[in-house]
C-alpha positions in Angstrom: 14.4 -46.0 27.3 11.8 -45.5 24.7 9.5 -43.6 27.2 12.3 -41.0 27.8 12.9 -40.6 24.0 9.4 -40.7 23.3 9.1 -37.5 26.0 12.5 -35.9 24.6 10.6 -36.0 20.6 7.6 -34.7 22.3 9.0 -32.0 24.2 11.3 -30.9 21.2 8.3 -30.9 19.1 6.2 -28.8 21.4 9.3 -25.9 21.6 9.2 -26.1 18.0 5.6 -25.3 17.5 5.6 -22.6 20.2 8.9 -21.2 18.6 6.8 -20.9 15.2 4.1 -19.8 16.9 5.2 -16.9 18.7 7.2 -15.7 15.4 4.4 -15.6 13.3 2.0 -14.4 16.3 4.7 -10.3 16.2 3.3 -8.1 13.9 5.0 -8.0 10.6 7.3 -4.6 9.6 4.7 -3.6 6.8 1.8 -5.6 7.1 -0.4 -6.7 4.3 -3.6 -4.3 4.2 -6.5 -3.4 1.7 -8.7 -0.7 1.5 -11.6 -0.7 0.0 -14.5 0.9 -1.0 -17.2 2.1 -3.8 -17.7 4.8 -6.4 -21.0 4.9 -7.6 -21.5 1.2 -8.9 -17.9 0.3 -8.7 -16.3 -1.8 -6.1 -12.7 0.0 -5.2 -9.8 -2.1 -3.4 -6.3 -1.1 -3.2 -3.8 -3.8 -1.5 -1.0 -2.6 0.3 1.8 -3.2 2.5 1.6 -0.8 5.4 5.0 0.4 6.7 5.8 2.6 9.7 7.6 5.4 10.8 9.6 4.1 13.1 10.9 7.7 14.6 12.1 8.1 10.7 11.8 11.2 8.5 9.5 10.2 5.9 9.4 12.1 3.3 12.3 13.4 1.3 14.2 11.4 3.8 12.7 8.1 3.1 10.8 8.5 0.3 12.7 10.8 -1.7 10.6 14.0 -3.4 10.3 14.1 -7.5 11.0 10.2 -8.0 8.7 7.3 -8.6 7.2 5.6 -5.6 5.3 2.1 -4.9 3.2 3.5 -3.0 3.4 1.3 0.0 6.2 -1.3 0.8 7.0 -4.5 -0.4 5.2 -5.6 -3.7 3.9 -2.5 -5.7 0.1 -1.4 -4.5 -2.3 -2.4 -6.2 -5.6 -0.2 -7.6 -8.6 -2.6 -8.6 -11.9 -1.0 -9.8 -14.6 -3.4 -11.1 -16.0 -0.7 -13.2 -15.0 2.5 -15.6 -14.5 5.0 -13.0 -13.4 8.6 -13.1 -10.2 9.9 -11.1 -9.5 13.7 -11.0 -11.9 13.9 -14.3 -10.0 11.2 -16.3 -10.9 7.8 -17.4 -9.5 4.8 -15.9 -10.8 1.8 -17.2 -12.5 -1.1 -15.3 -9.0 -3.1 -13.9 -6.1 -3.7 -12.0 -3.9 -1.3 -11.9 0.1 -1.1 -10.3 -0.2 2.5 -8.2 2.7 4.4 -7.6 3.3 8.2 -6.8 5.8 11.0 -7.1 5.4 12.5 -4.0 6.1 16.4 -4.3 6.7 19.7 -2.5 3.0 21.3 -3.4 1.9 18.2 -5.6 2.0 14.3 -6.5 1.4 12.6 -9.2 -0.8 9.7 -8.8 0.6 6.8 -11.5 -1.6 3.8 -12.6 -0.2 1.5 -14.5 -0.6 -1.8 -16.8 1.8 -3.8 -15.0 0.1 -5.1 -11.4 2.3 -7.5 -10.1 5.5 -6.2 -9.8 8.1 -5.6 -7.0 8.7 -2.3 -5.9 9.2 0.2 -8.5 12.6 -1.2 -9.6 11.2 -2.2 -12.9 8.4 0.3 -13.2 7.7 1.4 -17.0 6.5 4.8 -17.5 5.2 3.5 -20.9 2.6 1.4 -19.3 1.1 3.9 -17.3 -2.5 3.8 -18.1 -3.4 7.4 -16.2 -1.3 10.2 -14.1 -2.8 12.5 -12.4 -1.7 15.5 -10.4 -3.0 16.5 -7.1 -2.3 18.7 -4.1 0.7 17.4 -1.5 -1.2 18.2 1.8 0.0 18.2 5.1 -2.0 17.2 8.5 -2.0 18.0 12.1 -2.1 14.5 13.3 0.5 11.8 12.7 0.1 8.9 11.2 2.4 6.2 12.5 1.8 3.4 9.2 0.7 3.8 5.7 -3.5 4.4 5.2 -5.0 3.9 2.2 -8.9 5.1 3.0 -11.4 4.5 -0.1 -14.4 7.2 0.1 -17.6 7.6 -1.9 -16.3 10.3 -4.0 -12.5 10.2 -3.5 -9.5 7.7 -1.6 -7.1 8.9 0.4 -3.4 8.1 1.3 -1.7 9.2 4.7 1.5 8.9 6.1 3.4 10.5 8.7 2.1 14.1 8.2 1.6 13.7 4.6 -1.8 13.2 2.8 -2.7 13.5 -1.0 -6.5 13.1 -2.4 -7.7 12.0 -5.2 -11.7 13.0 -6.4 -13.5 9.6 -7.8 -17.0 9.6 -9.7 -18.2 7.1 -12.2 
């Protein structure tokens, strides 16, 4: 009798572990990503969660035009530079950094702010912006099925669907 319970615990606990397995083995809806990068002597990483189309209109569907953005899905993204750096001309001091945008017709504006950690944008504080900058709202050819941040020497990029803005970096 105990060799049949013994087999029914170990058989149950088997199914269990594959079970878990196999959940945590499908790919998340946004997965957590980072990009990163350098700018002269600063080291550049943004953290992300990476959502996808999904057949969806994107933007001004989705992510409606003229309003306050995390940038991403999940948590808000994060913008970490290790060093003073330079975006579109303007200081942003060594830090991390909460990024959101207000995605735009022609332009966004590219938010960093005080406040890192923070879900969403539902309690996002305009006061603790740090730096806004504007930049061109581009579109592409090619789709791009989940979020990209890409960090380059001189600039970082973020894609999505067939939308792209692009910030210049120096130090």
């Amino acid at each position: 009798m105990k060799t049949i319970n013994f087999k029914k615990s170990l058989f149950g606990f088997v199914l269990m572990a594959l079970i878990g397995f196999s959940a945590t083995a499908q790919e998340k809806p946004s997965p957590a990503k980072t990009a990163e990068g350098t700018v002269g002597d600063a080291k550049i990483t943004i953290n992300y969660s990476s959502p996808a189309v999904k057949g969806r209109v994107i933007w001004g569907d989705l992510v409606p035009l003229d309003q306050v953005w995390r940038a991403g899905a999940n948590e808000a993204t994060t913008f970490t530079t290790s060093k003073d750096i330079m975006v579109e001309g303007k200081k942003l001091p060594a830090g991390t950094y909460g990024f959101f945008v207000i995605p735009g017709e022609t332009q966004s504006t590219l938010i960093f702010n005080k406040v890192a950690k923070q879900w969403g944008a539902f309690d996002y504080d305009a006061s603790q912006d740090v730096l806004r900058v504007t930049v061109p709202s581009q579109q592409t050819s090619t789709m791009e099925e989940r979020l990209v941040y890409e960090v380059k020497p001189s600039s970082f990029e973020i894609r999505w669907e067939y939308g792209k803005a692009s910030a210049k970096l120096g130090s």
